[in-house]
N, C-alpha and C positions, 0 to 999 in steps of 0.2 A: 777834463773834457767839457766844451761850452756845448751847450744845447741852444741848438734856434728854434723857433715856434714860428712856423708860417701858419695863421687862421684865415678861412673864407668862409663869411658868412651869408647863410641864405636862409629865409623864414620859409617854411615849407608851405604855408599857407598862401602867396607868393607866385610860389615854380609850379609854371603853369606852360611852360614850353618844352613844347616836344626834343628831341634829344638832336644836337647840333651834328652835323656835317661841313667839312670844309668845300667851298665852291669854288675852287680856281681857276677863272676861264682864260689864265694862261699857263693851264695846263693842258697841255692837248698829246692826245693818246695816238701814235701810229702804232697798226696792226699791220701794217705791210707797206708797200710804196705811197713814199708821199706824193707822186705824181695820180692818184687815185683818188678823188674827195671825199667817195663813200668810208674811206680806210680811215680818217682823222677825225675827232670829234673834241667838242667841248665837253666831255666826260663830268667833267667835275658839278657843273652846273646839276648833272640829270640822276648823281648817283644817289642822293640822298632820295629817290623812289624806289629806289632796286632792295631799302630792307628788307630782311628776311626773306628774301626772294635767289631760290639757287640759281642764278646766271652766268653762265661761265662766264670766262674772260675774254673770250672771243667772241662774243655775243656784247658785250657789255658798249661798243663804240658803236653799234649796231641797231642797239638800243636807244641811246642818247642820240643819236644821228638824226632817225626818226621819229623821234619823239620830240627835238625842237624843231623838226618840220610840222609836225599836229599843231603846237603851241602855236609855230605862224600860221597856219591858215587858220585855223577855228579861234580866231583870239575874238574877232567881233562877235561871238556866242558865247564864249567860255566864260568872261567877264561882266557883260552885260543881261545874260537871260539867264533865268533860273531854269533845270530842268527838274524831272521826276527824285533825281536824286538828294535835290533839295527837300521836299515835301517827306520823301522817308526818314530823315533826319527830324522833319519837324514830328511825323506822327506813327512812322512805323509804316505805313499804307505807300501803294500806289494804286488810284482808283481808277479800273480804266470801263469803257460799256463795250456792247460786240455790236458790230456793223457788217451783216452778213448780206453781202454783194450779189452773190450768188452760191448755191450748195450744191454737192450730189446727192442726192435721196433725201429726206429729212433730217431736220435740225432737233434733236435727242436731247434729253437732259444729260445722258453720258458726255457726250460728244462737246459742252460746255462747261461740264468737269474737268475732263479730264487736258480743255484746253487750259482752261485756269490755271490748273495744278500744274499744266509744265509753264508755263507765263511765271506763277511764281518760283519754279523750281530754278529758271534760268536765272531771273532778273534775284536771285541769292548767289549763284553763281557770280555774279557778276560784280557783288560786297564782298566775295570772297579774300580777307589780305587786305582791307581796309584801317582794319582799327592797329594793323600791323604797323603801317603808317603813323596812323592819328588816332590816337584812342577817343577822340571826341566823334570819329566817323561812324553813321550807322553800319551794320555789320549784319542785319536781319530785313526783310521786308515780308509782309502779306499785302496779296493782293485781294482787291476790294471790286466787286463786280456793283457799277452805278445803275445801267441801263440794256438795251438789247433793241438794235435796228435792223429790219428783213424788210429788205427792199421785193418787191411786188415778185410773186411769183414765185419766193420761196420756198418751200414747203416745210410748217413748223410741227412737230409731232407733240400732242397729248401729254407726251413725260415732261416736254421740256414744259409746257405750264401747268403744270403738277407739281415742279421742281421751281419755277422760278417766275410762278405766277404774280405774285405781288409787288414785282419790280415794274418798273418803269419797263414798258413795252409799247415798239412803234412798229407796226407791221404796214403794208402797199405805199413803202417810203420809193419814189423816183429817183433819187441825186443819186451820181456815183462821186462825189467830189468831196471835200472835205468838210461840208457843211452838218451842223447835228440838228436833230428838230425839236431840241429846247429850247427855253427861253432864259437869256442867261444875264445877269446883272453882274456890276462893279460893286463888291459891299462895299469899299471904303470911298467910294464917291457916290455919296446919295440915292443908290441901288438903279444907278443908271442903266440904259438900257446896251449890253456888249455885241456890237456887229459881227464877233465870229469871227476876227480877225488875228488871229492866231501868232500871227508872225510880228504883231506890234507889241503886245505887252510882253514886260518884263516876268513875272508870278502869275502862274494860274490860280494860286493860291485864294488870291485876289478876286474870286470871281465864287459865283454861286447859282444854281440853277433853282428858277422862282416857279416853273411850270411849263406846260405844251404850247411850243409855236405855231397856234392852228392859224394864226394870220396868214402868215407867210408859207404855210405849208398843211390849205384846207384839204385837200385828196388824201393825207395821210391818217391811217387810225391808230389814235392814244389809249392807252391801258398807265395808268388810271386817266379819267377822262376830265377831272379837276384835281388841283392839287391842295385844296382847302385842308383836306384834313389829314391828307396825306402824311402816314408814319413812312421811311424808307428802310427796308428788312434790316440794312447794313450801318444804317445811322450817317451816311455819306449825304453831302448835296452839292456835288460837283464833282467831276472827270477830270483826268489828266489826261488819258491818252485812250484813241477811238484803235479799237484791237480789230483790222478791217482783214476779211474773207470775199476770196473770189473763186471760182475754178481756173482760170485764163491765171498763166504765169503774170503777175505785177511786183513783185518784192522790195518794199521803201519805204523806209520809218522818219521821223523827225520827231520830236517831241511832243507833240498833239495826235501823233498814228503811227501805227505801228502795220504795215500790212503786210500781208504775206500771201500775196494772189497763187494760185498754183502748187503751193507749199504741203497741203494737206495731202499725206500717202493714206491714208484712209479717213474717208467721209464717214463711214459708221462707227468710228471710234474716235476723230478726232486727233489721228497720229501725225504727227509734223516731219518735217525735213529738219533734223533738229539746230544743225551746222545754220543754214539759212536764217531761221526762227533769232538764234543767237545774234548769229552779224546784225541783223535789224533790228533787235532790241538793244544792240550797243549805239546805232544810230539815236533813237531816244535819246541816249547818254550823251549824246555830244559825241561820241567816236568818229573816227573818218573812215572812209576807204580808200588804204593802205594798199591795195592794189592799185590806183592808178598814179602808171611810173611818170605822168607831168609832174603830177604835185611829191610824189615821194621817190624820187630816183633811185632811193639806194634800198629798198625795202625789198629789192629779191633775197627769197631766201628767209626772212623772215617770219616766224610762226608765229601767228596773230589771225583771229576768227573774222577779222576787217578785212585780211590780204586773200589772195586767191592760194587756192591749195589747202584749204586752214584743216589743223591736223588737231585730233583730242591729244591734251596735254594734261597730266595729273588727274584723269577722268575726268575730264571739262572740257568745253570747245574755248570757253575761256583762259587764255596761256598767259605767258609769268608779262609779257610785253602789252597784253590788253589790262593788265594788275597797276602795270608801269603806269598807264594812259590815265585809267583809270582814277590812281591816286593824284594828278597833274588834272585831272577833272573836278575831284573834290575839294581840293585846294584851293579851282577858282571859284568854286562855289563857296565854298566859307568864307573868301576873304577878299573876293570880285577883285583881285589885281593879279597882273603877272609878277610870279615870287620867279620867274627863272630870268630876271634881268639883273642887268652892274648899274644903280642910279651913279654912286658915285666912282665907279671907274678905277676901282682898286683891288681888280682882283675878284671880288668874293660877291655872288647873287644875294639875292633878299632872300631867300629860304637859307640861309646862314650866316648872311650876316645881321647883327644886331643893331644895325644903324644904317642903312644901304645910303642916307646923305653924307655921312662924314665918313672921308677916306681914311682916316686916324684909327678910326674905328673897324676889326674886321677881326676873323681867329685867326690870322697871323701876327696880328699886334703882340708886342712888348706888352705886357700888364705892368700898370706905374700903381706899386701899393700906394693903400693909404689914403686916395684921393677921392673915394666915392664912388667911382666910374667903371664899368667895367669895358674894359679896353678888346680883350682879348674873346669876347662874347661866347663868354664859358659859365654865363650864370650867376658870379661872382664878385665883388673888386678883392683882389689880396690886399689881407691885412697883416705888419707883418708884426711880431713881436716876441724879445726874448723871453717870458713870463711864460712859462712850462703851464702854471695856473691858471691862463689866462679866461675868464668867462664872462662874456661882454653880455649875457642875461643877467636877469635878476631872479631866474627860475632855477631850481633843486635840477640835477644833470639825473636822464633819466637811465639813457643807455648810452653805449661805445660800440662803434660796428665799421667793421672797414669798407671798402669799397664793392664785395660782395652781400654785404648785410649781415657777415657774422660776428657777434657778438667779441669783441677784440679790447687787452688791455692798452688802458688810457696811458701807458708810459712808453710804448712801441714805438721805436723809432726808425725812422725812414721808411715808413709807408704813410699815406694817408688814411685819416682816420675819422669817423662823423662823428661827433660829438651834439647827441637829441636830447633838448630838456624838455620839463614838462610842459611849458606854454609852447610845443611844436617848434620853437626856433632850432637850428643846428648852426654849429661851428665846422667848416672842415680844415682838420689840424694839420702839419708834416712836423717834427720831430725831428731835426737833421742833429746827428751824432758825428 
């Protein structure tokens, strides 16, 4: 009986790509009449978000439907600007100040607690199933309190600068608009001076607060009142996003605000509408709203904290479809292009295929051993050979383990088999009897 040896080698130092999926966008899924457009989808392109995420299969075209409607409209953001989610990957933090518009009875050191603490309660909801995805994704955030604006007339109580006196405070602030009243520079262009223009730069990152805009905003009083020597409690010196309060219903966040006018079920404690609080801190994210049937026609029905109706799911207002969004978020934040396109028209998107310019190249390819290449973008080229012994190191063979990682003898035939030597290379073998 002849033995064949098929080997695929990969240096583990190397394999650095997340686990493939097939993307066939002439594969399309009907769930019911094909005279229906919401019923048909390019499935294939969106499934490789859905890991480890339980979706039925009647949800699943459902899903993809609407999710490459997000990808069209939000593409001039998702690509282009960084949001908060970026900045937690860089340092764990999202820094944001409180800009309180308007209050009922006084503003408590409770009552700034205990917003913080659901602020960061949500916005972990919201990494929740991240690194499920992409284990490079952050998967934890704390949030980082910079500042505190109370615009005229507010009333601040005792605890709260008791509790959070040596922060940046600006009290008899006029604007209700999205303006802050610091002074804020470009580090990396000569600590220029930044107009507050929010909607033009790409990284907040970019930017750094150098002290009090008492120019452009003399009626206003600063705590501390120079910034010379100023330590800050949290070690921060820049905002991401202004956390704005009103009484009067306003609810609408972007990336630089988060506000939730009307939202507050209790002013002595600081209790939210928690559903709302959520939706608008997905807006930060780049999420859309999935309730309106212009832009998302087929989204009735849909459970998502974006769409109207939105229902807790797994104890979260965050459901397996905002997970979806989400991870088609972070994506384009690592890697600023859309991965759910065909460059070359064969089939297979850039989030699985290995080559999105050469149509030759895709996981439906023939793999041609021997040649280098790997064709069939499974990580590998086959190598093939009849030599049972074959070991293309020059390192002592450490272990044998199969495809589950248990320890398996080297003479097994017809399964494959890893073959780990000491300098990390492996062989993967098949045996065919």
């Amino acid at each position: 009986m002849k033995k064949v040896l098929l080997v695929l080698l990969v240096s583990l130092g190397l394999q650095t790509q997340a686990q493939m999926y097939v993307c066939d966008l002439t594969k399309v899924i009907d769930v019911a009449l094909e005279s229906n457009a919401c019923d048909s989808c390019n499935l294939s392109c969106y499934e490789p978000y859905f890991i480890n995420l339980a979706i039925p299969n009647n949800l699943k075209c459902l899903f993809a439907n609407n999710a490459e409607q997000f990808v069209g409209h939000l593409s001039s953001n998702l690509y282009d600007k960084r949001n908060p989610l970026w900045t937690i990957k860089q340092n764990g933090e999202w820094v944001i100040y409180f800009h309180i518009e308007s209050w009922t009875g006084p503003v408590t050191d409770i009552v700034i607690i205990n917003l913080r603490n659901e602020y960061e309660l949500l916005a972990n909801k919201w990494l929740d199933g991240l690194t499920d995805f992409d284990p490079d994704a952050p998967n934890t955030v704390s949030i980082k309190v910079f500042g505190f604006v109370f615009n005229d007339g507010v009333v601040v109580d005792p605890s709260f600068y008791s509790t959070f006196g040596n922060y940046p405070i600006v009290t008899d602030w006029q604007l209700t608009d999205e303006s802050s009243p610091w002074e804020i520079v470009h580090i990396n262009n000569g600590n220029t001076f930044f107009p507050h223009n929010y909607y033009q730069i790409d990284d907040f990152d970019s930017l750094k607060v150098i002290g009090n805009d008492v120019a452009n905003y003399p009626n206003a009083t600063f705590l501390p009142p120079n910034w010379g020597s100023y330590i800050h409690p949290e070690g921060v010196d820049m905002f991401y996003t202004k956390f704005w309060h009103k009484t009067t219903w306003d609810a609408v966040a972007q990336r630089q605000y988060l506000k939730i006018g009307g939202v507050i079920s209790n002013y002595a404690t600081g209790e939210t509408q928690g559903g709302t609080f959520a939706h608008e801190m997905g807006h930060c994210l780049f999420h859309d709203d999935i309730y309106d049937n212009g832009k998302y026609p087929c989204a009735n029905g849909l459970p998502s904290v974006m769409n109207s109706g939105s229902v807790i799911q797994n104890g979260t207002w965050v459901t397996d479809f905002d997970q979806v969004i989400m991870r088609i978020v972070w994506e384009a934040q690592k890697y600023r292009e859309n991965l759910t396109v065909d460059m070359d028209n064969d089939g297979f998107c850039a989030n699985t295929d290995c080559d999105d310019n050469n149509p030759g190249i895709n996981p439906d390819t023939l793999e041609i051993p021997n040649n280098g290449i790997d064709e069939d973008c499974d990580g590998f080229d086959l190598v093939l050979s009849n030599q049972i012994s074959l070991n293309s190191t020059a390192s002592p063979l450490f272990k044998v383990v199969d495809v589950l990682g248990r320890e398996a003898n080297s003479e097994k035939a017809n399964i494959p088999l890893f073959f780990i030597y000491e300098n990390g290379s492996v062989e993967k073998r098949i045996v065919i009897e």
